[in-house]
mmCIF entry with sequence, helices, sheets and N, C-alpha, C, O atoms, coordinates in Angstrom:
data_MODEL
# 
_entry.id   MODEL 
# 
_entity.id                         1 
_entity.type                       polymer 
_entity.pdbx_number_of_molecules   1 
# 
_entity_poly.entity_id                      1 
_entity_poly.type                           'polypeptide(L)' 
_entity_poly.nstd_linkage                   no 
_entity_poly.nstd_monomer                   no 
_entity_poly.pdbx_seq_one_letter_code       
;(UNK)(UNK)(UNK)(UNK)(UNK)(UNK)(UNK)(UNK)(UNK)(UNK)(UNK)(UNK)(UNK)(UNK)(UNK)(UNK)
(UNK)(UNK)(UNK)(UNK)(UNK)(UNK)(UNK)(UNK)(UNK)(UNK)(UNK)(UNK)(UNK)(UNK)(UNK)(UNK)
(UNK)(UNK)(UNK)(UNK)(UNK)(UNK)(UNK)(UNK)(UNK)(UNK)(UNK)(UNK)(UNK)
;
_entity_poly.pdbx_seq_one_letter_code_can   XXXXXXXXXXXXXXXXXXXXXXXXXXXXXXXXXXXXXXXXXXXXX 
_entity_poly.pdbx_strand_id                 A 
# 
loop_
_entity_poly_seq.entity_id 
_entity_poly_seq.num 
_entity_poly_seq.mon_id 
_entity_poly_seq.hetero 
1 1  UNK n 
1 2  UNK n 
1 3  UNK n 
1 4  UNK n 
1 5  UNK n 
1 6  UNK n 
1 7  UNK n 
1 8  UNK n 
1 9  UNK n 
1 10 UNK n 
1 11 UNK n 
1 12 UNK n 
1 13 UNK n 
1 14 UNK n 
1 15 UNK n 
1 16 UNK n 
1 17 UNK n 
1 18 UNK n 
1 19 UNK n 
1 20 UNK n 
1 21 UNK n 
1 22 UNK n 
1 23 UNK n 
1 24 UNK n 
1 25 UNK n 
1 26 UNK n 
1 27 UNK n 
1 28 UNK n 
1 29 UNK n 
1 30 UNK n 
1 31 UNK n 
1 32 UNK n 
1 33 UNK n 
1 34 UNK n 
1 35 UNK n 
1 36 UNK n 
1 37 UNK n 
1 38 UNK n 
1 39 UNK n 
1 40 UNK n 
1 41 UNK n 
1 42 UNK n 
1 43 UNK n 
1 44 UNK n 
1 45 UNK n 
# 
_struct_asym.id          A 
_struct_asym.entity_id   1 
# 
_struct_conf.conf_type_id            HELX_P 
_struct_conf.id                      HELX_P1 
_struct_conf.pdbx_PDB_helix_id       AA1 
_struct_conf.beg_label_comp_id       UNK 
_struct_conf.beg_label_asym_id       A 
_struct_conf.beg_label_seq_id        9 
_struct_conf.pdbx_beg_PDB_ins_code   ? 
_struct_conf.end_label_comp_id       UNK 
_struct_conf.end_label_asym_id       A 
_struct_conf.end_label_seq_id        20 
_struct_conf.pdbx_end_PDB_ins_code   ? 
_struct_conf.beg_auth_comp_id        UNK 
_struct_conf.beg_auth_asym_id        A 
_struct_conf.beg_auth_seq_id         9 
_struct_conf.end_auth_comp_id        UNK 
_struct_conf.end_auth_asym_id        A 
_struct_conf.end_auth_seq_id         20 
_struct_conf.pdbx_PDB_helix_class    1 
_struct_conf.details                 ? 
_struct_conf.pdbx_PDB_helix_length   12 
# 
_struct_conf_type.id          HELX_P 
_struct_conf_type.criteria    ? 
_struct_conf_type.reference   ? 
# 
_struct_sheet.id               AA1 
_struct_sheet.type             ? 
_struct_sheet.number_strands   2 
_struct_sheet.details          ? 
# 
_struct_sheet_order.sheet_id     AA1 
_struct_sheet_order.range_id_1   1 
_struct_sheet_order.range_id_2   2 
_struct_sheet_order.offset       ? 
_struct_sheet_order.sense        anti-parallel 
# 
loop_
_struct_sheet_range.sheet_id 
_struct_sheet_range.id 
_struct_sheet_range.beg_label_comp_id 
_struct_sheet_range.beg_label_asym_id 
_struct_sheet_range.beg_label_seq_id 
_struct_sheet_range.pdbx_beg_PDB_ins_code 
_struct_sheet_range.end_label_comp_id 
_struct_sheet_range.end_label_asym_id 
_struct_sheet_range.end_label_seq_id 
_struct_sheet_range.pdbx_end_PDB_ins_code 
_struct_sheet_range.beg_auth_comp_id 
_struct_sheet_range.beg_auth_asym_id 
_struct_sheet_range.beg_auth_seq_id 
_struct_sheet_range.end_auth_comp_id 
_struct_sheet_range.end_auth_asym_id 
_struct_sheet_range.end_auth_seq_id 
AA1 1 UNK A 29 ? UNK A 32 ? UNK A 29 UNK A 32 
AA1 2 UNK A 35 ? UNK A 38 ? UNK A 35 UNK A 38 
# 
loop_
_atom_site.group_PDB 
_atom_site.id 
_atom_site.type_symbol 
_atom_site.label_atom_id 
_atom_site.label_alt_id 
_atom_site.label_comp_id 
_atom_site.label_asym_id 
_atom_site.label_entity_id 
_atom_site.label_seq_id 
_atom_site.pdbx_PDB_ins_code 
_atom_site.Cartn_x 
_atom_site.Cartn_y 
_atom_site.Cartn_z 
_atom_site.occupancy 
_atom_site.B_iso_or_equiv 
_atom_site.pdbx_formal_charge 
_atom_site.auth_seq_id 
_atom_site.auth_comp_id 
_atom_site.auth_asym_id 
_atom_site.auth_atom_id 
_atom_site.pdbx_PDB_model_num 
ATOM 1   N N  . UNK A 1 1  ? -8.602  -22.176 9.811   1.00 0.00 ? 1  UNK A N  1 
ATOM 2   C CA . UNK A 1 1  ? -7.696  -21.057 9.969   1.00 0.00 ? 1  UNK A CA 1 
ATOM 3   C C  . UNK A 1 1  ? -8.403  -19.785 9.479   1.00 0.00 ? 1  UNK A C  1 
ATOM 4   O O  . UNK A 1 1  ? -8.991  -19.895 8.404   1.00 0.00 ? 1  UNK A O  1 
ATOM 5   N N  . UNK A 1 2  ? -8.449  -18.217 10.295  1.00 0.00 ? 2  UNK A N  1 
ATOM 6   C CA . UNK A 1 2  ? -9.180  -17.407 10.178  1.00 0.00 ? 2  UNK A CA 1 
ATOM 7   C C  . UNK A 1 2  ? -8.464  -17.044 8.824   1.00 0.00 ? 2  UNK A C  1 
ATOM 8   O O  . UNK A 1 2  ? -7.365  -17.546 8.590   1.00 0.00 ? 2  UNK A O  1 
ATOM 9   N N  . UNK A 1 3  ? -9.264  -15.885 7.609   1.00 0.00 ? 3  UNK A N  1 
ATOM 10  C CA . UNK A 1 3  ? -8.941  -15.844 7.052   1.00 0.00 ? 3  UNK A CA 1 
ATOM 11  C C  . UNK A 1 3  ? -7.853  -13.979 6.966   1.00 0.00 ? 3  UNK A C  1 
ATOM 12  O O  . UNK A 1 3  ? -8.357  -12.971 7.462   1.00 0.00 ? 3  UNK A O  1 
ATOM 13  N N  . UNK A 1 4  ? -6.837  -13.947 6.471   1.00 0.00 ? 4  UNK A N  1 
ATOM 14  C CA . UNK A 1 4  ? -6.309  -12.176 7.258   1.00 0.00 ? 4  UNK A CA 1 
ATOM 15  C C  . UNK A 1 4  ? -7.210  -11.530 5.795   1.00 0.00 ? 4  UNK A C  1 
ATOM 16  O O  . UNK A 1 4  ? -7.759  -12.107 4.856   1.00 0.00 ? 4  UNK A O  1 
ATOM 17  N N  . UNK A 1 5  ? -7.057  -10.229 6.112   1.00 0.00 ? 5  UNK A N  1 
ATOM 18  C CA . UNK A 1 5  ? -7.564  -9.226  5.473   1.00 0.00 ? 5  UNK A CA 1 
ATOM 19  C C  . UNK A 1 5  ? -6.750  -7.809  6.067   1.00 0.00 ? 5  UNK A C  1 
ATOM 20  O O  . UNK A 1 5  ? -6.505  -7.332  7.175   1.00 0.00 ? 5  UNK A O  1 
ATOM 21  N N  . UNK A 1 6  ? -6.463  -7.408  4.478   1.00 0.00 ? 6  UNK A N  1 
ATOM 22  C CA . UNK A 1 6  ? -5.939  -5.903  5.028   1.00 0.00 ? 6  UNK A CA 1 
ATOM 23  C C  . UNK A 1 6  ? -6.862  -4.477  5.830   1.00 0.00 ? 6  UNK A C  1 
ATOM 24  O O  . UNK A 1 6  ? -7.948  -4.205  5.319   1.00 0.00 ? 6  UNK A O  1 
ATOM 25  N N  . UNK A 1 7  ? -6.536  -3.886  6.677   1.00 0.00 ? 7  UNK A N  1 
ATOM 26  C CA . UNK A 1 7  ? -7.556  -2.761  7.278   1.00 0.00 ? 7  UNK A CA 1 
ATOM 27  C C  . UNK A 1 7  ? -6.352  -1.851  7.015   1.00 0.00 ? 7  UNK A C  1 
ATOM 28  O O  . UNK A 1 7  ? -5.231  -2.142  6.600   1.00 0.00 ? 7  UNK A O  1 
ATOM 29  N N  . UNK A 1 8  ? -7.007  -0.387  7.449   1.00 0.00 ? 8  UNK A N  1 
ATOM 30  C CA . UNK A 1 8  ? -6.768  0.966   6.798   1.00 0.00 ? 8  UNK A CA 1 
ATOM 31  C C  . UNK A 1 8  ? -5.381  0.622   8.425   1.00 0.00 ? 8  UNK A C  1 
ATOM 32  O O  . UNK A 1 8  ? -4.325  1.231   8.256   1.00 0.00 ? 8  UNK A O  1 
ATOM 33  N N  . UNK A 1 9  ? -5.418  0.171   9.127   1.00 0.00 ? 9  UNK A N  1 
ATOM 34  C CA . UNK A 1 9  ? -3.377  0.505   9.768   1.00 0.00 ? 9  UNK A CA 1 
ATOM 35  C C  . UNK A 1 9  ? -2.534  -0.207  9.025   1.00 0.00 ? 9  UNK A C  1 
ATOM 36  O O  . UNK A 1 9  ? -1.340  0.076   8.916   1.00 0.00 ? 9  UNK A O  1 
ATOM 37  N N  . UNK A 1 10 ? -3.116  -1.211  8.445   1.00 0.00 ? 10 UNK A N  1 
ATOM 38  C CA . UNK A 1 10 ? -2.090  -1.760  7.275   1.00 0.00 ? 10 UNK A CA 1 
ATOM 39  C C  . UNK A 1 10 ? -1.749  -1.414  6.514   1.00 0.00 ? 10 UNK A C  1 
ATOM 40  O O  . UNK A 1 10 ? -0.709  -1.780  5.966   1.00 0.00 ? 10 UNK A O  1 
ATOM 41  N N  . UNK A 1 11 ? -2.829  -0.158  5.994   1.00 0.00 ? 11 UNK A N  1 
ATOM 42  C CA . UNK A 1 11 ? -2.309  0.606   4.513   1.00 0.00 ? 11 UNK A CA 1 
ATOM 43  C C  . UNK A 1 11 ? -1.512  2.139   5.340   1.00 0.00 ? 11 UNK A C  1 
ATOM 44  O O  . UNK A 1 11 ? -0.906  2.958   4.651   1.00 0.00 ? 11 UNK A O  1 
ATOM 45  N N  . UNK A 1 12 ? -1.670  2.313   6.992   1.00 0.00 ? 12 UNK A N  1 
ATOM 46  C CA . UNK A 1 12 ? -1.022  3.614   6.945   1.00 0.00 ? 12 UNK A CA 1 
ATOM 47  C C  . UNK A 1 12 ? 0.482   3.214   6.884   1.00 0.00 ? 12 UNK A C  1 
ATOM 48  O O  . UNK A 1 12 ? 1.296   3.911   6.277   1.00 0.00 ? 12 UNK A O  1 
ATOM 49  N N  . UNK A 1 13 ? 0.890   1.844   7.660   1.00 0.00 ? 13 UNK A N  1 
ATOM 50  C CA . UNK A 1 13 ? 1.956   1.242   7.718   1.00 0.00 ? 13 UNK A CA 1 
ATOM 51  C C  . UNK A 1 13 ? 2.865   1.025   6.467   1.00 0.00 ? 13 UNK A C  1 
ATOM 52  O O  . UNK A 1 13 ? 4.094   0.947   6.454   1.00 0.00 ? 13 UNK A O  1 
ATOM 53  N N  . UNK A 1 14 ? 1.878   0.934   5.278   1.00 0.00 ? 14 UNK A N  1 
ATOM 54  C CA . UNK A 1 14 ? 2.514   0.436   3.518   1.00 0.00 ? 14 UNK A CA 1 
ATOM 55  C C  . UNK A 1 14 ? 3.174   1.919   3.812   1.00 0.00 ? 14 UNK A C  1 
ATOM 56  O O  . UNK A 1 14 ? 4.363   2.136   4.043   1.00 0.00 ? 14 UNK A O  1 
ATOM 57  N N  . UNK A 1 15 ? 2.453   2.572   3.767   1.00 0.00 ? 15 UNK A N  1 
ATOM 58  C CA . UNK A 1 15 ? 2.229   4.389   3.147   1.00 0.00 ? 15 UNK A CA 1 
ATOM 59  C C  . UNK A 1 15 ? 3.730   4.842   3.787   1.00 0.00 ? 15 UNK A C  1 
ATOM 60  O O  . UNK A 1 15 ? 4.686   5.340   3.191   1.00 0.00 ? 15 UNK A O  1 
ATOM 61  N N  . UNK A 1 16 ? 3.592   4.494   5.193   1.00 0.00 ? 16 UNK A N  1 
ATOM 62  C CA . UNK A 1 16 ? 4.499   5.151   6.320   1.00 0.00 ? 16 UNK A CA 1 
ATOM 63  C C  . UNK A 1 16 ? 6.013   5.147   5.973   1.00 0.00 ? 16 UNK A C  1 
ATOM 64  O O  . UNK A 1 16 ? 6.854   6.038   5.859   1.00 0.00 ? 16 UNK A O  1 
ATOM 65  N N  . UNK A 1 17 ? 6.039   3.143   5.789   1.00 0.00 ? 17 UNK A N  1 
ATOM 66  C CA . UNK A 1 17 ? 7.632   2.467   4.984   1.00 0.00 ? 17 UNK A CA 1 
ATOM 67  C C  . UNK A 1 17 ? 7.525   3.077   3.524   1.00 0.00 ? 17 UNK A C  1 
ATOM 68  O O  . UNK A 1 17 ? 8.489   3.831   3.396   1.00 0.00 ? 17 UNK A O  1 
ATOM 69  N N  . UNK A 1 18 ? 6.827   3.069   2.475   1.00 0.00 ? 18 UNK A N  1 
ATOM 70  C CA . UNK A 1 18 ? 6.940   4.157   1.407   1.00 0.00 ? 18 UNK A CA 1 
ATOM 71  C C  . UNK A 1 18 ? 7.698   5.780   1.790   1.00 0.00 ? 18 UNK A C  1 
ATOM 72  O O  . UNK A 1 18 ? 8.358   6.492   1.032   1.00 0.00 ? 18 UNK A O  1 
ATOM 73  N N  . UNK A 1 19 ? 7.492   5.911   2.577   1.00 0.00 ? 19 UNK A N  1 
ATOM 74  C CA . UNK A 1 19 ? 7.447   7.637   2.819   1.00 0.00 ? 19 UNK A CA 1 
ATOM 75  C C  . UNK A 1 19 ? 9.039   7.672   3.095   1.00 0.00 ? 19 UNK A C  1 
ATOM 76  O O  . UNK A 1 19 ? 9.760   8.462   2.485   1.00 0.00 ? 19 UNK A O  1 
ATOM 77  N N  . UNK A 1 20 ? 9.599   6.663   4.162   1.00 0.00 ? 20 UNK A N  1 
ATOM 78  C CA . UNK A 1 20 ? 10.817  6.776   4.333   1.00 0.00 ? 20 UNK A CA 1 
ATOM 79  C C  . UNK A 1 20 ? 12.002  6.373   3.562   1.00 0.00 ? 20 UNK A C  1 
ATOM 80  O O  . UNK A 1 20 ? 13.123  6.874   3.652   1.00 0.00 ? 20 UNK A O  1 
ATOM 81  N N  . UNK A 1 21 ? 11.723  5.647   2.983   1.00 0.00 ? 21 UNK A N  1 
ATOM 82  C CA . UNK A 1 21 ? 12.378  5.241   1.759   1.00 0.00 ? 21 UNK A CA 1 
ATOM 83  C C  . UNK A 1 21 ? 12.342  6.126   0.081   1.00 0.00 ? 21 UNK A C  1 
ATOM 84  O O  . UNK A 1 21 ? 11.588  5.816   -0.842  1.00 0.00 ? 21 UNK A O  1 
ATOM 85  N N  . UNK A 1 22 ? 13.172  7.037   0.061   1.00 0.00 ? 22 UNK A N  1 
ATOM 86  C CA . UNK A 1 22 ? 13.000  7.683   -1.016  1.00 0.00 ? 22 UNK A CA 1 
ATOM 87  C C  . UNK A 1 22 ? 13.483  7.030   -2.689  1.00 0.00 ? 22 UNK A C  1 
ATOM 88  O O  . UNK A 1 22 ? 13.321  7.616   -3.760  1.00 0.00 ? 22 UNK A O  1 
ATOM 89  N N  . UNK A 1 23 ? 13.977  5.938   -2.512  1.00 0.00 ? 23 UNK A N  1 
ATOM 90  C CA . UNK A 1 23 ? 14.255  5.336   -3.619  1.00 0.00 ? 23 UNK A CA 1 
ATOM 91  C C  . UNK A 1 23 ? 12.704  4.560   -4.237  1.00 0.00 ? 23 UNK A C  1 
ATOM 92  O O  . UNK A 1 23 ? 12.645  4.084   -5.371  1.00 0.00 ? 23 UNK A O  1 
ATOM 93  N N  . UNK A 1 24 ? 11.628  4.550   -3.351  1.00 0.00 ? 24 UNK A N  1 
ATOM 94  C CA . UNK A 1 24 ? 10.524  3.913   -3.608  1.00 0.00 ? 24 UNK A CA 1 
ATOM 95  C C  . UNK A 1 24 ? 9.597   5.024   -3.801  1.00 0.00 ? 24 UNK A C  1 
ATOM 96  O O  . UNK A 1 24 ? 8.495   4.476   -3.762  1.00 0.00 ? 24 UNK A O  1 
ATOM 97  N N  . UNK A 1 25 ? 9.416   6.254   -3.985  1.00 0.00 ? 25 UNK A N  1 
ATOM 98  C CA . UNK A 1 25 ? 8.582   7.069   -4.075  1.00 0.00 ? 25 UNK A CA 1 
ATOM 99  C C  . UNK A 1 25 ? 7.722   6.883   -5.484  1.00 0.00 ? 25 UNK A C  1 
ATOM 100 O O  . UNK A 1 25 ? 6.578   7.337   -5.530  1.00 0.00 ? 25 UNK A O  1 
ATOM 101 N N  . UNK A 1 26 ? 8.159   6.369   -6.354  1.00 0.00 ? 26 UNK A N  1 
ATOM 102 C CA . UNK A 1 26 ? 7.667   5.943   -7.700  1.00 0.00 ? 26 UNK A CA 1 
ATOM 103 C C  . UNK A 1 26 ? 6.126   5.148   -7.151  1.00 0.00 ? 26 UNK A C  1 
ATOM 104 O O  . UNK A 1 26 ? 5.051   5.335   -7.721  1.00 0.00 ? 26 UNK A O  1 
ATOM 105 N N  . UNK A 1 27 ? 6.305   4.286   -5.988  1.00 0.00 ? 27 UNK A N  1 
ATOM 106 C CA . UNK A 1 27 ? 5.147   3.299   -5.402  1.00 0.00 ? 27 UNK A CA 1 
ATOM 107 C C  . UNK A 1 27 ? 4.213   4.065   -4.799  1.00 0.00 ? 27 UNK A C  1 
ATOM 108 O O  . UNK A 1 27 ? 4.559   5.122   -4.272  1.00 0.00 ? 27 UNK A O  1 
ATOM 109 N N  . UNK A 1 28 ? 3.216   3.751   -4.788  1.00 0.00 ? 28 UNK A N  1 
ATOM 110 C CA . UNK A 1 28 ? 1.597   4.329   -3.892  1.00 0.00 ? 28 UNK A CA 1 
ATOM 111 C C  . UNK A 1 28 ? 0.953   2.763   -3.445  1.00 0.00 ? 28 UNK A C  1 
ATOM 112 O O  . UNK A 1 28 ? 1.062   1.791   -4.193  1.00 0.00 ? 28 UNK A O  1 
ATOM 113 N N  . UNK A 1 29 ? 0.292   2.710   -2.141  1.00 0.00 ? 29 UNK A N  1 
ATOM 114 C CA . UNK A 1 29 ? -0.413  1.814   -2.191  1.00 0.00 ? 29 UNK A CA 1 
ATOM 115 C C  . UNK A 1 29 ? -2.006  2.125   -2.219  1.00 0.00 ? 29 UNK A C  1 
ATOM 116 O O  . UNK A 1 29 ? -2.646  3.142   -1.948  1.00 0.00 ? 29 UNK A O  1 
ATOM 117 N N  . UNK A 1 30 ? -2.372  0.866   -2.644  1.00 0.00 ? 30 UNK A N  1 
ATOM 118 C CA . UNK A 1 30 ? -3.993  0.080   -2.841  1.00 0.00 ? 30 UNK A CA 1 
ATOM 119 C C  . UNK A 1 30 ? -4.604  -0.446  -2.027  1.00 0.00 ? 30 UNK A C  1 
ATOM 120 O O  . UNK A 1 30 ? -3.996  -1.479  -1.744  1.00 0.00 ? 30 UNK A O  1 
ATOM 121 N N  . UNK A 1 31 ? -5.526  -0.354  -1.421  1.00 0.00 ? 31 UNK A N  1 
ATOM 122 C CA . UNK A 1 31 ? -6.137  -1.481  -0.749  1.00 0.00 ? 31 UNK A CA 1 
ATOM 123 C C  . UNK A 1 31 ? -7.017  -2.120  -1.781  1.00 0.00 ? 31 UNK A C  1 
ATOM 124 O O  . UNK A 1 31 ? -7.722  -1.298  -2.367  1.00 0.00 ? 31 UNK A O  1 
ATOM 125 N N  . UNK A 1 32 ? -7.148  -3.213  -2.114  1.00 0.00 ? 32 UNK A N  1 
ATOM 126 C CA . UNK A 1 32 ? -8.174  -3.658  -3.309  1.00 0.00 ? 32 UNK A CA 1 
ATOM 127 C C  . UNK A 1 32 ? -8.670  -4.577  -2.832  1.00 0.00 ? 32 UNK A C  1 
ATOM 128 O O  . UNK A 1 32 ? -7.893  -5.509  -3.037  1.00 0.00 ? 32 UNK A O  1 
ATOM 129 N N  . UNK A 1 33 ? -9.538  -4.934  -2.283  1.00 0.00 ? 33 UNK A N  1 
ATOM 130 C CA . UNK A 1 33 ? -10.452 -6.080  -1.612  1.00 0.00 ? 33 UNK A CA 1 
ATOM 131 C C  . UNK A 1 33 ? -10.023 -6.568  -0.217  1.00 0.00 ? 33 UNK A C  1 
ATOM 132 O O  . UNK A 1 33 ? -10.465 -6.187  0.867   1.00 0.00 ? 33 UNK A O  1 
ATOM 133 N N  . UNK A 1 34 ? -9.062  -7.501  -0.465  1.00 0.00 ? 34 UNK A N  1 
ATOM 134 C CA . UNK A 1 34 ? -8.575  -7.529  1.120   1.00 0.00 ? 34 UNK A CA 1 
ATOM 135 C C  . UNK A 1 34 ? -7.385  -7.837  1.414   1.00 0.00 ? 34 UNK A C  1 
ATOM 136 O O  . UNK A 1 34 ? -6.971  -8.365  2.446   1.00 0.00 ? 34 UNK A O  1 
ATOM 137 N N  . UNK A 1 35 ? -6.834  -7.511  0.516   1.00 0.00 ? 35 UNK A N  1 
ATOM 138 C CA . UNK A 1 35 ? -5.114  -6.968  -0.188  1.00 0.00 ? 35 UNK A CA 1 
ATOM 139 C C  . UNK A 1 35 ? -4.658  -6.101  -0.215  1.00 0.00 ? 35 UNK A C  1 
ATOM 140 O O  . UNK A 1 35 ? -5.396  -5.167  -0.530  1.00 0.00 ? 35 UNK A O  1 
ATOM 141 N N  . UNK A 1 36 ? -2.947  -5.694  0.118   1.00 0.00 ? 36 UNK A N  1 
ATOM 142 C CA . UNK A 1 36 ? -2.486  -4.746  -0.463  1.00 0.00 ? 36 UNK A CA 1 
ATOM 143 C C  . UNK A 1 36 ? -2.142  -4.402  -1.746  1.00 0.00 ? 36 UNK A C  1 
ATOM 144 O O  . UNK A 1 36 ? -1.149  -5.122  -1.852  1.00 0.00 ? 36 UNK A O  1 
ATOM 145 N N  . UNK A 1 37 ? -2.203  -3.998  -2.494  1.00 0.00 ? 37 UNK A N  1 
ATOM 146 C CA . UNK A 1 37 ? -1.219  -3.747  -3.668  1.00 0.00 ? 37 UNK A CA 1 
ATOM 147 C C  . UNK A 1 37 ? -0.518  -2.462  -3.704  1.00 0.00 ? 37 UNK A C  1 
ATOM 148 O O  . UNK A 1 37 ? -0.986  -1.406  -3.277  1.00 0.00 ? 37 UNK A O  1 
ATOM 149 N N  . UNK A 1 38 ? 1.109   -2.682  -4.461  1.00 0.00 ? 38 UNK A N  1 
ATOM 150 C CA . UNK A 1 38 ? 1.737   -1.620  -4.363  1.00 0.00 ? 38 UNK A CA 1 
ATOM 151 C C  . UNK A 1 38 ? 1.897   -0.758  -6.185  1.00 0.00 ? 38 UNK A C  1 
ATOM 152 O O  . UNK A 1 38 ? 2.343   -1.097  -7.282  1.00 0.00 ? 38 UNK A O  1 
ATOM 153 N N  . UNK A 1 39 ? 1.494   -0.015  -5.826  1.00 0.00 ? 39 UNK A N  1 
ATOM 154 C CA . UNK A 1 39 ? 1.296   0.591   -7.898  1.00 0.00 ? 39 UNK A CA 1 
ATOM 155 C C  . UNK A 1 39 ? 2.223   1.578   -8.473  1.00 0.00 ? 39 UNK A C  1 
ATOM 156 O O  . UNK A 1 39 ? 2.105   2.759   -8.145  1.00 0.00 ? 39 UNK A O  1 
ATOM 157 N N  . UNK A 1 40 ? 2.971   1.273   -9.151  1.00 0.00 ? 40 UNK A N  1 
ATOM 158 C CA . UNK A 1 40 ? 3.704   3.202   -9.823  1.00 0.00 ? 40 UNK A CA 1 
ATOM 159 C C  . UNK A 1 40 ? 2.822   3.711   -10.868 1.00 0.00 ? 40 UNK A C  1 
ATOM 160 O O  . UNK A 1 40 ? 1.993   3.065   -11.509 1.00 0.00 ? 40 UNK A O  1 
ATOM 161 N N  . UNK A 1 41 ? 3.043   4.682   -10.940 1.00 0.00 ? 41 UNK A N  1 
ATOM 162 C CA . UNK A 1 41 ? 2.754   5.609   -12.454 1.00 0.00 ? 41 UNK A CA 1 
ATOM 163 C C  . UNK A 1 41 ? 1.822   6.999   -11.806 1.00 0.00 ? 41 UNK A C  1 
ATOM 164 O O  . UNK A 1 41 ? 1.941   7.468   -10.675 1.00 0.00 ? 41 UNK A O  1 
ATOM 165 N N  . UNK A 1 42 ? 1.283   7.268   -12.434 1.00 0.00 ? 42 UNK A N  1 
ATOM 166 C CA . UNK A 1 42 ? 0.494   8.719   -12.062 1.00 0.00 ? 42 UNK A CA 1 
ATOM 167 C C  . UNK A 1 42 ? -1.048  8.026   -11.331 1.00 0.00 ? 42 UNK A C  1 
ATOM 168 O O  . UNK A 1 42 ? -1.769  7.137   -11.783 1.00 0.00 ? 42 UNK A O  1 
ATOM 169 N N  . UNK A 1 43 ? -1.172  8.766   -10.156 1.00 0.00 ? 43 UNK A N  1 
ATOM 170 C CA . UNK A 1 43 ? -2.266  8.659   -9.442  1.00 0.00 ? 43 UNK A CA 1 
ATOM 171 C C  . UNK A 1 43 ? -4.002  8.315   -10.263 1.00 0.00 ? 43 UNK A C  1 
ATOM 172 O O  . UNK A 1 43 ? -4.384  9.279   -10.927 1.00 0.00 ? 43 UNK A O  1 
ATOM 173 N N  . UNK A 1 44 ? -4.724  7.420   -10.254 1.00 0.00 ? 44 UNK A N  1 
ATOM 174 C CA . UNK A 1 44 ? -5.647  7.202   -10.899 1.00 0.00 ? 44 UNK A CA 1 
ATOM 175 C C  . UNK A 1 44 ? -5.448  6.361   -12.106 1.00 0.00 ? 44 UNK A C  1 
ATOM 176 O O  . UNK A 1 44 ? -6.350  6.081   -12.896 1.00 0.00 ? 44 UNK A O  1 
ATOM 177 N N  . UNK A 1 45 ? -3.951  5.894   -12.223 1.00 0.00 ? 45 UNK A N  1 
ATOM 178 C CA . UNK A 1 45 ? -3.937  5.330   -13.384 1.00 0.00 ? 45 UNK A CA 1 
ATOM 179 C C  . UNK A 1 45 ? -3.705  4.057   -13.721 1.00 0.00 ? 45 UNK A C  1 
ATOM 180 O O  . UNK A 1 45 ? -3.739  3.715   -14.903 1.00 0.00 ? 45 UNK A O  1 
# 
């Protein structure tokens, strides 16, 4: 079985459902290897 991996339309797609949802604005996403992750707190941190 191939193995998935996240690419940059997967993260515009995280970004996109973030954006419309204003109760989630606290969240930013990650791409970190070949994952998404979703993070709060201040940018860089």
């Amino acid at each position: 079985m191939p193995k998935l991996s996240a690419e940059l339309p997967d993260v515009l797609v995280a970004e996109s459902y973030l954006d419309r949802h204003s109760e989630l604005a606290h969240l930013r996403v990650k791409k970190r290897g070949d994952t998404l992750t979703f993070v709060s707190g201040p940018e860089g941190g």
